[in-house]
MARDREN-496111 format. One line per 3 residues: number of its first residue (from 0); their letters; for each residue x, y, z of N, C-alpha, C, O. Coordinates in nm, 2 decimals. Atoms other than C-alpha are relative to their C-alpha. Layout:
# MARDREN-496111
NUM> A> X/Y/Z/X/Y/Z/X/Y/Z/X/Y/Z  ...
***
This chain:
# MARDREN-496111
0> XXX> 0.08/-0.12/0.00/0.00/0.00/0.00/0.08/0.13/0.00/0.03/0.22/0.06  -0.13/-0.11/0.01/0.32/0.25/-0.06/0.00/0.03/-0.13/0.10/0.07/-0.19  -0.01/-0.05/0.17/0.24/0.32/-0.39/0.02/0.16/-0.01/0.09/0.22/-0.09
3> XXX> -0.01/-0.12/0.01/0.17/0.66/-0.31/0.11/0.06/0.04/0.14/0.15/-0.04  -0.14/-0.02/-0.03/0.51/0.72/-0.14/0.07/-0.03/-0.12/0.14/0.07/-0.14  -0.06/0.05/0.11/0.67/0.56/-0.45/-0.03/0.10/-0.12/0.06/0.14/-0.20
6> XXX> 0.02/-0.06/0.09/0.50/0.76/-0.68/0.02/0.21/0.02/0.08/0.29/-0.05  -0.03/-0.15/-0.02/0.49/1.13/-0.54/0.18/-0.01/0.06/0.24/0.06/-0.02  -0.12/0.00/-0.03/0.85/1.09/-0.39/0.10/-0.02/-0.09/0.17/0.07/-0.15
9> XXX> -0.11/0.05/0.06/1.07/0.87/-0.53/0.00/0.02/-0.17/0.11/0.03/-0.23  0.00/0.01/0.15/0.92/0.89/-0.92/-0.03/0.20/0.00/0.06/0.27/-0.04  0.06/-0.14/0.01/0.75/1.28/-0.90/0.08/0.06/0.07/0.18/0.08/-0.01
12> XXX> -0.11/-0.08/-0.01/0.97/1.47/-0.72/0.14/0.00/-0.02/0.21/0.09/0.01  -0.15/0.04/0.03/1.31/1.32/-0.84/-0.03/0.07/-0.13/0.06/0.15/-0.18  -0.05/-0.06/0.15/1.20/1.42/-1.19/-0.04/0.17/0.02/0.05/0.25/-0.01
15> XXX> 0.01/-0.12/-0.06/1.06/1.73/-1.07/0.18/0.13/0.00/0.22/0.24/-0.04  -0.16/-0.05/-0.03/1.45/1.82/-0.95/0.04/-0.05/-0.12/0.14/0.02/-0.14  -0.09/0.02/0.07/1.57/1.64/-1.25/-0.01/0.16/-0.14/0.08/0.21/-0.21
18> XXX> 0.00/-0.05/0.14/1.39/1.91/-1.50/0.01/0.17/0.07/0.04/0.27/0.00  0.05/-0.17/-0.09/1.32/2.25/-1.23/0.19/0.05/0.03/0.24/0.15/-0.02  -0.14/0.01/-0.06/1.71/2.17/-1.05/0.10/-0.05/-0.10/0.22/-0.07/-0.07
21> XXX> -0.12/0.05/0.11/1.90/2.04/-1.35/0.11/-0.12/0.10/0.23/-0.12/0.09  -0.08/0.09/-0.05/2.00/1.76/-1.12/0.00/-0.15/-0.08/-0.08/-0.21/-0.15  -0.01/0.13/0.11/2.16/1.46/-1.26/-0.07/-0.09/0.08/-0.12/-0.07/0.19
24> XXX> 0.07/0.13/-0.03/2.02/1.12/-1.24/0.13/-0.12/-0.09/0.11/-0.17/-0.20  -0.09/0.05/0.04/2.34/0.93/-1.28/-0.03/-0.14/0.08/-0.13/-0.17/0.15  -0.01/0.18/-0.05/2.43/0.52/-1.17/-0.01/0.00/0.15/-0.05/-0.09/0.23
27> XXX> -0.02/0.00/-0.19/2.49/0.66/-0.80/-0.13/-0.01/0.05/-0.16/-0.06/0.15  0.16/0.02/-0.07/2.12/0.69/-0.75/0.01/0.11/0.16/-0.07/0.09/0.26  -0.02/-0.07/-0.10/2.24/0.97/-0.51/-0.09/0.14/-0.01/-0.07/0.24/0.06
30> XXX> 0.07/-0.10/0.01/1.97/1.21/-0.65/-0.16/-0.04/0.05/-0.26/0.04/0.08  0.18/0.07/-0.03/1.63/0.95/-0.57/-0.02/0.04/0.12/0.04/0.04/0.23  0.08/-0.05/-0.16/1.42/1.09/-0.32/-0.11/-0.09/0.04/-0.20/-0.12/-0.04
33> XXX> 0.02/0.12/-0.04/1.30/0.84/-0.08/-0.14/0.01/0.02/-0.20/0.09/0.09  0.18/0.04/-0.07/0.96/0.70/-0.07/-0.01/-0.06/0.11/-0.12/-0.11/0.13  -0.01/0.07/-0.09/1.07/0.53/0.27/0.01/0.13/0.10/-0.04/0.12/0.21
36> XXX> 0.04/-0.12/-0.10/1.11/0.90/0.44/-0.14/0.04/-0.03/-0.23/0.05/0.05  0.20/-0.07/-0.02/0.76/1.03/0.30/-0.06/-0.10/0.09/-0.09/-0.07/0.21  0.09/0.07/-0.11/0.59/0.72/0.45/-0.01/0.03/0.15/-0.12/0.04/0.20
39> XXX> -0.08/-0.05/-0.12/0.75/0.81/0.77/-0.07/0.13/0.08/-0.13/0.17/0.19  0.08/-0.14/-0.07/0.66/1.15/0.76/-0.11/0.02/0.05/-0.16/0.10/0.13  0.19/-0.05/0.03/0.29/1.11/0.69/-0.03/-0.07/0.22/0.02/-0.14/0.31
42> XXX> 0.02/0.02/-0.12/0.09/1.13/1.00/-0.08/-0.16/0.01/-0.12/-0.22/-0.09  0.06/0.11/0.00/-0.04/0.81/1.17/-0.14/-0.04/-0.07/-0.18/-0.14/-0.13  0.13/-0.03/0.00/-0.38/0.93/1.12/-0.04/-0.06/-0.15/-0.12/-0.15/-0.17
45> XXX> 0.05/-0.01/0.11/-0.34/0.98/0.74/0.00/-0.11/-0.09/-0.04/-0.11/-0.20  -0.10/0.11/0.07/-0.17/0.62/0.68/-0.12/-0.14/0.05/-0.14/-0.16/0.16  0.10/0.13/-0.04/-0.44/0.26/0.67/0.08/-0.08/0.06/0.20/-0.09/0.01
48> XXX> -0.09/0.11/-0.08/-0.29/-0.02/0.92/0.09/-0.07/-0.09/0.06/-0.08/-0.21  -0.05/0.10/0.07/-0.06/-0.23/0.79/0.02/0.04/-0.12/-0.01/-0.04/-0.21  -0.07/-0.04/0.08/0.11/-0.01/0.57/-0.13/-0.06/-0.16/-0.10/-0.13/-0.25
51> XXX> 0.09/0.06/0.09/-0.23/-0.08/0.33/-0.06/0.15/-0.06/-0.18/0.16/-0.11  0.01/-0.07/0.08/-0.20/0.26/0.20/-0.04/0.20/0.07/-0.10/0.23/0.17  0.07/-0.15/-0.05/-0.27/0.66/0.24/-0.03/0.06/-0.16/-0.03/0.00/-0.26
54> XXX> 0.03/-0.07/0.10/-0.37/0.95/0.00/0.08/0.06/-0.06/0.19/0.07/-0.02  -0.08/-0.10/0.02/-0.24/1.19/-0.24/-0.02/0.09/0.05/0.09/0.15/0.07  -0.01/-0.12/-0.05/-0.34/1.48/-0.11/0.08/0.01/0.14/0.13/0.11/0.18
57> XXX> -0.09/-0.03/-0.16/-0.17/1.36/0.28/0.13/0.00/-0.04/0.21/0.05/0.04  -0.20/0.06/0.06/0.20/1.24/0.08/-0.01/0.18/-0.03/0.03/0.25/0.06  -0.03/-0.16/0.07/0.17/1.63/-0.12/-0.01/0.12/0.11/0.03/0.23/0.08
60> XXX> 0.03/-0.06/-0.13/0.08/1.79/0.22/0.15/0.01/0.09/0.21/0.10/0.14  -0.10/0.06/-0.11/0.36/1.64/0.41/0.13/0.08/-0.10/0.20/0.17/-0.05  -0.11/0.02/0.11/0.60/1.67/0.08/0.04/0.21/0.02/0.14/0.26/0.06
63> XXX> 0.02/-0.17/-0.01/0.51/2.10/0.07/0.01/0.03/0.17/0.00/0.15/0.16  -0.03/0.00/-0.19/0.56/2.11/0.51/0.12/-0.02/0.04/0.20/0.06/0.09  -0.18/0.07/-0.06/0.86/1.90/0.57/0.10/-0.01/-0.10/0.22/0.00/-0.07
66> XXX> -0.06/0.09/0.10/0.98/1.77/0.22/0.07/-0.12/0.04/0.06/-0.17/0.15  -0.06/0.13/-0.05/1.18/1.49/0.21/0.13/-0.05/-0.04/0.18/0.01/-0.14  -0.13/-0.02/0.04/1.50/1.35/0.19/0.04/-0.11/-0.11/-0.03/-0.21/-0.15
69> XXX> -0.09/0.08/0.10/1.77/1.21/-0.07/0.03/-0.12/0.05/0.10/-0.10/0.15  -0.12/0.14/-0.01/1.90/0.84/-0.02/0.01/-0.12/-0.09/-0.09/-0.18/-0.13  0.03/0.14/0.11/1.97/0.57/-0.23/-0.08/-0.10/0.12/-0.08/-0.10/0.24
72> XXX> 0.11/0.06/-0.03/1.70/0.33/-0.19/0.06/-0.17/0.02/0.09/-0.24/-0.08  -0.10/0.12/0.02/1.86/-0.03/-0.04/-0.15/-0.08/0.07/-0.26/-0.03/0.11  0.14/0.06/-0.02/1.64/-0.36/0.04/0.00/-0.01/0.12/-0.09/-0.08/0.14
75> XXX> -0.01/-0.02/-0.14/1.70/-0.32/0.40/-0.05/0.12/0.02/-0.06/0.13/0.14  0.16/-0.11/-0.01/1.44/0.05/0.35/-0.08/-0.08/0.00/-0.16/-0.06/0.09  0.14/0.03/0.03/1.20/-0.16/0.25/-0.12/-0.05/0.10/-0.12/-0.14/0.18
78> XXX> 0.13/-0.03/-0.14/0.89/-0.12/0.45/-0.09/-0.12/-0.02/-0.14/-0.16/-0.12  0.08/0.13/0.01/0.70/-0.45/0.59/-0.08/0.06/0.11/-0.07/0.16/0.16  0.10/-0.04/-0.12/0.44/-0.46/0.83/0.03/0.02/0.14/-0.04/0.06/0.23
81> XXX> -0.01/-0.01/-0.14/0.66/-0.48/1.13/0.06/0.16/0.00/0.03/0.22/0.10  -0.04/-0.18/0.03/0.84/-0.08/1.01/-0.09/0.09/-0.05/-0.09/0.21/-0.04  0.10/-0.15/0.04/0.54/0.09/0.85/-0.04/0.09/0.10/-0.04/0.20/0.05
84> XXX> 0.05/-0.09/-0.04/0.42/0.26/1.13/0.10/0.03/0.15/0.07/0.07/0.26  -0.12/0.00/-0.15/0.77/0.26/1.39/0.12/0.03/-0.04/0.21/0.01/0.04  -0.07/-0.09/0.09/0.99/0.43/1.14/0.04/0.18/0.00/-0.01/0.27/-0.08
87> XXX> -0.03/-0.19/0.04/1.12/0.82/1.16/0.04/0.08/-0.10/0.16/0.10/-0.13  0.01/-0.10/0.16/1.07/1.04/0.85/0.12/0.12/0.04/0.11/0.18/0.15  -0.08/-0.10/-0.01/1.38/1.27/0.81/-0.03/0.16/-0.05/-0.01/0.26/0.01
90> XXX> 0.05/-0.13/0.04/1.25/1.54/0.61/0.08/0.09/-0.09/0.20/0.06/-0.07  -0.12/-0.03/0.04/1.45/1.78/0.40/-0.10/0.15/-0.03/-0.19/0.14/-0.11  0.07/-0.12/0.04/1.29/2.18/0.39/0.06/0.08/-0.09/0.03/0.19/-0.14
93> XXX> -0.10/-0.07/0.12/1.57/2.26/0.14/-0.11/-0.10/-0.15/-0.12/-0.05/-0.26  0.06/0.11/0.07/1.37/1.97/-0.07/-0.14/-0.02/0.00/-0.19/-0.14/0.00  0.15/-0.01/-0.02/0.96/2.11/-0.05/-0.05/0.00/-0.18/0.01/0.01/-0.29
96> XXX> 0.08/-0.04/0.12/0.72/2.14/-0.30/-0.01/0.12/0.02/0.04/0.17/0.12  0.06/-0.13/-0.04/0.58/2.49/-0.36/-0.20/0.02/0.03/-0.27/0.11/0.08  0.15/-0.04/-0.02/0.22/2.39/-0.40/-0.03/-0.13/-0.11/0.04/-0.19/-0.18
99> XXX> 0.10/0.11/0.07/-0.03/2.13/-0.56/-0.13/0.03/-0.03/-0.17/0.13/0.02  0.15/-0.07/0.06/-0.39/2.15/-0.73/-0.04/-0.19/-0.02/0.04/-0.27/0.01  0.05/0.06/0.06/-0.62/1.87/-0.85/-0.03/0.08/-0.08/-0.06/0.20/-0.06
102> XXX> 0.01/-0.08/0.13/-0.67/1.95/-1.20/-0.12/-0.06/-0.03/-0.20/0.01/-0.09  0.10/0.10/0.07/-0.93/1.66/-1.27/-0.01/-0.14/0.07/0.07/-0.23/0.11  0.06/0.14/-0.08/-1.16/1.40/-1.10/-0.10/-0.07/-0.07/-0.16/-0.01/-0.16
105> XXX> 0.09/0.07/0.04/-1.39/1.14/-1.18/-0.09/0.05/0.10/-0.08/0.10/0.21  0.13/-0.06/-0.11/-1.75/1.17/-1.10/-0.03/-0.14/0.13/-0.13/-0.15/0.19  0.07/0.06/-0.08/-1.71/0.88/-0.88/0.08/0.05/0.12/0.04/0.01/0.23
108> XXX> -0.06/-0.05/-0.13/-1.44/1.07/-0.65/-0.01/0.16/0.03/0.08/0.23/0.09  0.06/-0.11/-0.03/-1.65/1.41/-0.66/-0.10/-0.01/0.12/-0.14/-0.12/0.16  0.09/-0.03/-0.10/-1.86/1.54/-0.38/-0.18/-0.05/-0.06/-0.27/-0.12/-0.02
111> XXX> 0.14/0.01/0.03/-2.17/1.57/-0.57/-0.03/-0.11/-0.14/-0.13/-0.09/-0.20  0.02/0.07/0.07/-2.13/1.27/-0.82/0.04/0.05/-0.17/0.00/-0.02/-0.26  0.01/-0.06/0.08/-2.02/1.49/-1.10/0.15/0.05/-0.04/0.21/0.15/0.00
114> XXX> -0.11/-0.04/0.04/-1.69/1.47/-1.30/0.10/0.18/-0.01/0.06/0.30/-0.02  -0.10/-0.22/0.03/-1.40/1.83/-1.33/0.13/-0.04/-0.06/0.22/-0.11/-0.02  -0.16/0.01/0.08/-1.14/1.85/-1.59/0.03/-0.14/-0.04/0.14/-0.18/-0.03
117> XXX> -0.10/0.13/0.01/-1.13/1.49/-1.69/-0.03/0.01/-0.15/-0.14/-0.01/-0.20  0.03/-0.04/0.18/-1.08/1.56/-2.09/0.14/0.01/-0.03/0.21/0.09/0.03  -0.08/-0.01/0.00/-0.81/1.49/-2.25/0.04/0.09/-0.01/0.11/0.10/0.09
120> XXX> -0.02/-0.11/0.04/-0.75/1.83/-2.40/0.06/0.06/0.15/0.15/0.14/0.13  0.01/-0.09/-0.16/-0.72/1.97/-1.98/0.12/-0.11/0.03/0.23/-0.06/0.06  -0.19/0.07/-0.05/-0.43/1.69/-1.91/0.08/0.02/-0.07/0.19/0.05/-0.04
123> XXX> -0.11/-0.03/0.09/-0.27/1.71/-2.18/0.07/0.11/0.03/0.19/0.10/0.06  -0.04/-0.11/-0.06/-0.24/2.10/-2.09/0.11/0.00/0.15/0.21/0.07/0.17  -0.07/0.03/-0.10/-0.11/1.99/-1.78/0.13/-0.04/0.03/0.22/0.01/0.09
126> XXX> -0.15/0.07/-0.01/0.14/1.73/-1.86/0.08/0.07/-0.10/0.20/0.05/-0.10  -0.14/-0.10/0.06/0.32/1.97/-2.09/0.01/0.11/0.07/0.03/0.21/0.01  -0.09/-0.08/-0.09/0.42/2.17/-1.77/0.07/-0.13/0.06/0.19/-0.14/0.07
129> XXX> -0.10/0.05/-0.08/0.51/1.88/-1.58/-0.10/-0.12/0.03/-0.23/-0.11/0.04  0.08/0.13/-0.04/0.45/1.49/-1.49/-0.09/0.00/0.08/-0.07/0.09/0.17  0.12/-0.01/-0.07/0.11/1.43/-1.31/0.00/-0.14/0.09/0.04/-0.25/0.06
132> XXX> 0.00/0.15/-0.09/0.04/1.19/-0.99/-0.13/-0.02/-0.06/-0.15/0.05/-0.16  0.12/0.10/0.06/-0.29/0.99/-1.08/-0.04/-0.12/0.06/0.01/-0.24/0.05  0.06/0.16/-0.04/-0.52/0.76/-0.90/-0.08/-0.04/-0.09/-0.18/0.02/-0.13
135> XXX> 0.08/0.13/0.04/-0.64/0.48/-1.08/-0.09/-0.11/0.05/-0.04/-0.18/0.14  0.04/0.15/-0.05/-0.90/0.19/-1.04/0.05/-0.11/-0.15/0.02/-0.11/-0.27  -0.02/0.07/0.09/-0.75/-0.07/-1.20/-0.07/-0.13/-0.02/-0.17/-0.13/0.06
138> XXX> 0.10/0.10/0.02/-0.90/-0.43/-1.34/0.10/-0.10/0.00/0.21/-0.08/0.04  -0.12/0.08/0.01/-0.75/-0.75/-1.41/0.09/0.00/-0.12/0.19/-0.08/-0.12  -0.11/0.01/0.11/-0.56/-0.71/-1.73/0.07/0.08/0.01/0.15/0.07/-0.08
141> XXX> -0.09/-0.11/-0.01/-0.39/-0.41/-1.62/0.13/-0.05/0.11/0.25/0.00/0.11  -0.08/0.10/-0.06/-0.25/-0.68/-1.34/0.09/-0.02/-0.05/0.20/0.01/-0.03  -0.10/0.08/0.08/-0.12/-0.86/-1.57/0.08/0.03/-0.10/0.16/-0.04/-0.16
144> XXX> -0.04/-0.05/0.14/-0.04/-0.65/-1.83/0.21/-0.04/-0.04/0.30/-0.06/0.04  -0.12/0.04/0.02/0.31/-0.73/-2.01/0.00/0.04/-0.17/-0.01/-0.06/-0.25  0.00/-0.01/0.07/0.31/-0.55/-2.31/0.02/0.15/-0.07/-0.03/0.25/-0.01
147> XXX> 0.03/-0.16/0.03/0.36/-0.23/-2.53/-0.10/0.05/-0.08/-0.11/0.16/-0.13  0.18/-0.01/0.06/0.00/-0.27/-2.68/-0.07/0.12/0.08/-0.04/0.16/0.19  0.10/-0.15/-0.07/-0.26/0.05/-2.60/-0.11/-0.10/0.12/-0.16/-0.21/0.07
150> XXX> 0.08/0.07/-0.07/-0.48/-0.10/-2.28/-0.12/0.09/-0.01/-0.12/0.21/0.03  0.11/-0.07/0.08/-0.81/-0.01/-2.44/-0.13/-0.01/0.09/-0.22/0.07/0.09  0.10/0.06/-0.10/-1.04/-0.19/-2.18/0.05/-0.06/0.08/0.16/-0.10/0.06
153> XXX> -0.05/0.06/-0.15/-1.04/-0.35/-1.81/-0.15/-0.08/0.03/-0.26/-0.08/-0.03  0.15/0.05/-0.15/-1.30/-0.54/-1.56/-0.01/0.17/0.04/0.04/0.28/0.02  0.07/-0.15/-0.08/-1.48/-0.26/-1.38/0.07/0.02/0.11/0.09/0.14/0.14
156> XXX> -0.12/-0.02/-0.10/-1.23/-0.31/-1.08/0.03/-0.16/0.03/-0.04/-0.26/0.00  -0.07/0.11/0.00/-0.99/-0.55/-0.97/-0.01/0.01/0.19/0.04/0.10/0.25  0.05/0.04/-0.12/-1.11/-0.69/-0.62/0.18/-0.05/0.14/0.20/-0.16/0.19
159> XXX> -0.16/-0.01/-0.03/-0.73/-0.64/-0.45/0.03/0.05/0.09/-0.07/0.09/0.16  -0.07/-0.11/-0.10/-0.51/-0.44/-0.21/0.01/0.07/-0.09/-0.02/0.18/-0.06  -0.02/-0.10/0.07/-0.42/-0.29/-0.54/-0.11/0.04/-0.07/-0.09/0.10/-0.18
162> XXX> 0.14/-0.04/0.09/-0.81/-0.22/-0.66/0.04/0.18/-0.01/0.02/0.26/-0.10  -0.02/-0.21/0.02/-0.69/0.18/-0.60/0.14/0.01/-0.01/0.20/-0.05/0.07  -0.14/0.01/0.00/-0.35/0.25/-0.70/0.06/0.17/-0.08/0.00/0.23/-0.17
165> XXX> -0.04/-0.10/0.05/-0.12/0.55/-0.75/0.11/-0.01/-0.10/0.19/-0.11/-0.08  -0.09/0.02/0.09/0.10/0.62/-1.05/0.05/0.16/-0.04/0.02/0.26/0.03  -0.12/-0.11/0.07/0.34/0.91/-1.27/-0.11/0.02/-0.14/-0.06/-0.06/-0.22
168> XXX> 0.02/-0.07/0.12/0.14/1.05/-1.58/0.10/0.06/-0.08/0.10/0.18/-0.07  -0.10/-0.07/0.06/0.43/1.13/-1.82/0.02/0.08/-0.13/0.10/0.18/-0.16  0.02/-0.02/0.12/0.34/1.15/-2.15/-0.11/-0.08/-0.11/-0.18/-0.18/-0.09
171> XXX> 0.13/0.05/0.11/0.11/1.11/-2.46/0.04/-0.03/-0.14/0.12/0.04/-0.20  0.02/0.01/0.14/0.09/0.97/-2.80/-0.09/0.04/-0.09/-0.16/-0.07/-0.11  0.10/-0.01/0.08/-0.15/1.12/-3.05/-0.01/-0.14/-0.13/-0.11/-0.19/-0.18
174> XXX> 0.03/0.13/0.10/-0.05/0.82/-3.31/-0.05/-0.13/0.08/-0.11/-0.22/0.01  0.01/0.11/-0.07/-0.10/0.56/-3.03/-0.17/0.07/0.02/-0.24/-0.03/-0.01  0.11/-0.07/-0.10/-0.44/0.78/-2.89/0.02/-0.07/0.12/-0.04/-0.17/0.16
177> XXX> 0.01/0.08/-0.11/-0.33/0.67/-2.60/0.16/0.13/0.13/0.25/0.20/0.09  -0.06/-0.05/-0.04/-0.15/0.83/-2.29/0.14/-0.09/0.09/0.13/-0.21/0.10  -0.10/0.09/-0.05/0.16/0.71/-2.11/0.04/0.01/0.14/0.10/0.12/0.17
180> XXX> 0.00/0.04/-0.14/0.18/0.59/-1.73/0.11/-0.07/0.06/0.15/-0.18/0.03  -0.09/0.05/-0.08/0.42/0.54/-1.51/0.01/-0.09/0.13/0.01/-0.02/0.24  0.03/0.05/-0.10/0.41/0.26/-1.26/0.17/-0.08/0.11/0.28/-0.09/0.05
183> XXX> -0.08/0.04/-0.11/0.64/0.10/-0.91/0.02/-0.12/0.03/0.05/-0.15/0.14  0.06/0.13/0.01/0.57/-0.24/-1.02/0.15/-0.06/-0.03/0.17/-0.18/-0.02  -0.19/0.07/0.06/0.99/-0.28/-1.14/-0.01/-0.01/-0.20/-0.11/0.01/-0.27
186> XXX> 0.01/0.04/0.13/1.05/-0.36/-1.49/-0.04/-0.11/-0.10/-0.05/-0.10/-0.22  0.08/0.13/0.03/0.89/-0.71/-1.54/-0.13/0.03/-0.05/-0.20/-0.04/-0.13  0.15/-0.05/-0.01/0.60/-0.53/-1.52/-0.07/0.09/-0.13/-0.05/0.21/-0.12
189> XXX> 0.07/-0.08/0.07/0.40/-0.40/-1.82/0.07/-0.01/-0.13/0.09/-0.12/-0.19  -0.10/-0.04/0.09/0.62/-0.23/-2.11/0.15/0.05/0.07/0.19/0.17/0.05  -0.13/-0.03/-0.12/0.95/-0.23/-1.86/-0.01/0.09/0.08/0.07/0.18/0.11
192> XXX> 0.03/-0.07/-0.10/0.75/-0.08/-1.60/-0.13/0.08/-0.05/-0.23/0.08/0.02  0.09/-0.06/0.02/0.54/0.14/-1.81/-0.15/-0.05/-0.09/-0.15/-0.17/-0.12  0.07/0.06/0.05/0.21/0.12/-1.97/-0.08/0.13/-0.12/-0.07/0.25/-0.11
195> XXX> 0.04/-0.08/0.09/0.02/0.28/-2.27/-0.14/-0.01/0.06/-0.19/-0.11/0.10  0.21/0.03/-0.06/-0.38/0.37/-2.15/-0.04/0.07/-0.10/0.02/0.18/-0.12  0.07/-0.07/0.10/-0.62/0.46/-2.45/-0.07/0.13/0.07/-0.13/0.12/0.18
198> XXX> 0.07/-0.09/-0.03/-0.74/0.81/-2.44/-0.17/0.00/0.11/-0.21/0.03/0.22  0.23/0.05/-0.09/-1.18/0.71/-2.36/0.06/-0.07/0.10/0.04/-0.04/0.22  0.04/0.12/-0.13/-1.09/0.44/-2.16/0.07/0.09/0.09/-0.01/0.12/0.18
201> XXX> -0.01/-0.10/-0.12/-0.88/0.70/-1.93/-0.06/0.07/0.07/-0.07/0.07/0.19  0.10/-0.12/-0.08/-1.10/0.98/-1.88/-0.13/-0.09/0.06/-0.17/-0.10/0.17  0.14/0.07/-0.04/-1.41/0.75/-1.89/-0.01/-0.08/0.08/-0.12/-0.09/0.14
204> XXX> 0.02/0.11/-0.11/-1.31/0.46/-1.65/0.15/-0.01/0.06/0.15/0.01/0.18  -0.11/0.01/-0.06/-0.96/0.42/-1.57/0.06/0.09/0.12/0.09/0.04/0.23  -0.04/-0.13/-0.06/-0.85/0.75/-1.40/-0.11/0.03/0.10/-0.23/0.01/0.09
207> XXX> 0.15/-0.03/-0.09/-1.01/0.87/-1.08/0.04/0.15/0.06/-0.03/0.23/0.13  -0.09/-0.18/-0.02/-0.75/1.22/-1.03/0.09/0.00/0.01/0.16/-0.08/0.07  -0.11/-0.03/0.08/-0.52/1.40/-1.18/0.07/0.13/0.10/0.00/0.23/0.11
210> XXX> -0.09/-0.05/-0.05/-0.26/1.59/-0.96/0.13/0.08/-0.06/0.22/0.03/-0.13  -0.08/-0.09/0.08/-0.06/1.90/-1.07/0.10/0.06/0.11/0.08/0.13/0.20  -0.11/-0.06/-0.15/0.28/1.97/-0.85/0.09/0.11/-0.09/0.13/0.11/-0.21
213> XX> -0.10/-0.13/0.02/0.50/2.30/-0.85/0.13/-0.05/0.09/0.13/-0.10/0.20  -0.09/0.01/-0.12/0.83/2.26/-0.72/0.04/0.12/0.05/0.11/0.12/0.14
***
């Protein structure tokens, strides 16, 4: 359930500094910003037992407050059910955001049932300032996906720990109609981590909000 730490951290603010800070991203891996301090930081409150997940808006809260710090990422960070919640977030205030927005929600994660901004034309705008976080409901073929094919259709949700999952919006194809997603899954996973999602099926069923960060 650290998707969100993985994705606003380690994948969104690293590139963030790679494109705002002209910092390298060399073999040392001494520029990745740790999705094992955000978890840390986030309050208990904001974070589900058993490391089974929190929000974006509590990781971009925390990220814009304290920020967070640099370290290479070793498998001795890695957070199990006995460190998720007995862990100390270091923080880094040289290393904040300046600010965040939702740009675009589905009408099933509005107040009054009633989609905002979910069109391609409005992300697109978006992702040519800068990569976007993005909750998804995913299905089962997006599970399993292993391919550089457009994923055009899903099940209606995939009955999981990962039925809600956070990911990187990076880029778009108009020859593919299709946009391009960044996932925490390693390289086995999809198109060597990444995945192509068709335009409709995004806005219409896939996507559930679109997150705009300033560094």
């Amino acid at each position: 359930g650290t998707c969100v730490a993985w994705s606003v951290s380690y994948c969104l603010k690293t590139t963030l500094n790679k494109i705002n800070k002209k910092w390298p991203l060399d073999n040392s891996n001494l520029y990745l910003c740790s999705p094992v301090d955000l978890w840390f930081l986030l309050h208990s409150e904001d974070k589900a037992p058993r490391c089974d997940g929190t929000t974006i808006k509590s990781a971009l809260t925390v990220l814009k407050e304290k920020g967070v710090s640099v370290m290479l990422y070793m498998s001795s960070e890695k957070l199990t059910y006995n460190t998720c919640d007995t862990g100390v977030g270091k923080g880094d205030r040289s290393n904040c955001i300046s600010n965040y927005s939702i740009v675009a929600y589905s009408a099933e994660e509005s107040m009054n049932g009633r989609a905002f901004g979910m069109s391609v034309e409005n992300i697109k705008h978006y992702l040519s300032l800068a990569p976007l976080v993005i909750s998804a409901r995913l299905g089962e073929r997006f599970m399993n996906w292993k391919s550089d094919a457009v994923l055009r259709s899903d099940s209606r949700k995939y009955e999981g720990q990962d039925a809600y999952h956070a990911m990187i919006l990076v880029g778009y194809d108009d020859n593919r109609h299709a946009f391009r997603v960044r996932n925490s899954w390693g390289t086995g996973w999809g198109d060597s981590g990444s995945i192509w999602v068709d335009y409709d099926f995004f806005v219409n069923q896939f996507c559930l909000s679109v997150w705009f960060v300033e560094n």
